[in-house]
C-alpha positions as CSV (number, residue, x, y, z in Angstrom):
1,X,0.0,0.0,0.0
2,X,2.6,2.3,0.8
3,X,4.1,2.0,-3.0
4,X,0.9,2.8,-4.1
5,X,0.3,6.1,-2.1
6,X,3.9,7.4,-2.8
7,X,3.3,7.3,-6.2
8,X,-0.4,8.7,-6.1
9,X,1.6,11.6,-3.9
10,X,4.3,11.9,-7.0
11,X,1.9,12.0,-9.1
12,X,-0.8,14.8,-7.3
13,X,2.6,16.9,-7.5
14,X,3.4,16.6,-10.9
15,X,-0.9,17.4,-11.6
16,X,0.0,21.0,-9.6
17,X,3.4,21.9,-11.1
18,X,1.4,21.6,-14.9
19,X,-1.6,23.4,-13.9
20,X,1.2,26.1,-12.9
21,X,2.0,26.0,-16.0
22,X,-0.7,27.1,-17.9
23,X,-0.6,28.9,-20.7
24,X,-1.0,33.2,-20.3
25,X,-1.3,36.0,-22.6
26,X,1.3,35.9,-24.9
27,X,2.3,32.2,-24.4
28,X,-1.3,31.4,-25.4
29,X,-1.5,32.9,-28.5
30,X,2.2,31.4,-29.4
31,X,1.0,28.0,-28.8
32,X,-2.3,28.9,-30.7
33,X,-0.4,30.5,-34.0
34,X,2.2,27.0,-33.9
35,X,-1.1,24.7,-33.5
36,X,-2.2,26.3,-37.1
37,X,1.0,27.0,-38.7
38,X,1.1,22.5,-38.0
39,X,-2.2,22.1,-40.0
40,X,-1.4,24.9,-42.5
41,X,2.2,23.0,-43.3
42,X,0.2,19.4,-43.1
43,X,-1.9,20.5,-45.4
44,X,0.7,22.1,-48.1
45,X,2.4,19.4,-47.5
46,X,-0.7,17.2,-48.7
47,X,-1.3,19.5,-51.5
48,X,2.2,18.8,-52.7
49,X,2.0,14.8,-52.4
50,X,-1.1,15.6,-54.3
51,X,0.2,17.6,-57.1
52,X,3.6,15.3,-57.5
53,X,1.3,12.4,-57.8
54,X,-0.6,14.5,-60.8
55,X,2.9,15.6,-62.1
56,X,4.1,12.0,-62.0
57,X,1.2,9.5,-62.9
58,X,-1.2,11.6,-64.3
59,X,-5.0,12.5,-63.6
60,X,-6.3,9.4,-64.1
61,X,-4.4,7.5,-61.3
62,X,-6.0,9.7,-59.0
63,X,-9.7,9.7,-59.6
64,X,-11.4,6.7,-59.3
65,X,-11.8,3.9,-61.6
66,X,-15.6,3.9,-62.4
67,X,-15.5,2.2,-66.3
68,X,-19.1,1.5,-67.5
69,X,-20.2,-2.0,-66.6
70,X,-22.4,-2.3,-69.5
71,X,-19.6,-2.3,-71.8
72,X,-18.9,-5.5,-73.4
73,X,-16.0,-7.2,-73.1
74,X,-13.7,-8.2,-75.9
75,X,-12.9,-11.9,-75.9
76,X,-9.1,-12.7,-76.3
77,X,-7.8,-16.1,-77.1
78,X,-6.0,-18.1,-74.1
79,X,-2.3,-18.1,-74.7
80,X,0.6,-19.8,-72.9
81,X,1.7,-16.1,-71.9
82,X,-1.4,-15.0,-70.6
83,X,-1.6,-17.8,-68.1
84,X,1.7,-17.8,-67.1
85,X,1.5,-14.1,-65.9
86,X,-1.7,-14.3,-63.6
């Protein structure tokens, strides 16, 4: 038991030093402008992946593959090839 209450009083300590630490005033809005500087970067940084992606594979690897079903499909002949690569 005593193990158990030493560190329940360790941690009740470290509870109280970060509420002393809150964040005033300036130190507020510093942490505020960083958290959306973060998602502003994350999302250039998004916008770049996306755009390399475009750059690289083209337009069509990016949007979804949604051929018409009701197309008919052309029959090939069964080669020796053609087996051997599925």
């Amino acid at each position: 038991m005593a193990k158990t209450e030493k560190v329940g009083g360790i941690m009740n300590i470290l509870r109280k030093k970060a509420s002393l630490h809150r964040l005033f005033g300036v130190e507020h809005l510093m942490s505020q402008a960083l958290a959306e500087f973060e998602a502003e970067s994350r999302l250039a940084c998004r916008a770049l992946r996306v755009r390399m992606a475009v750059m690289t594979f083209g337009v069509g690897s990016l949007l979804p593959n949604d051929l018409p079903g009701d197309a008919p499909e052309v029959e090939r002949p069964e080669t020796f090839l053609s087996n051997t690569l599925h």
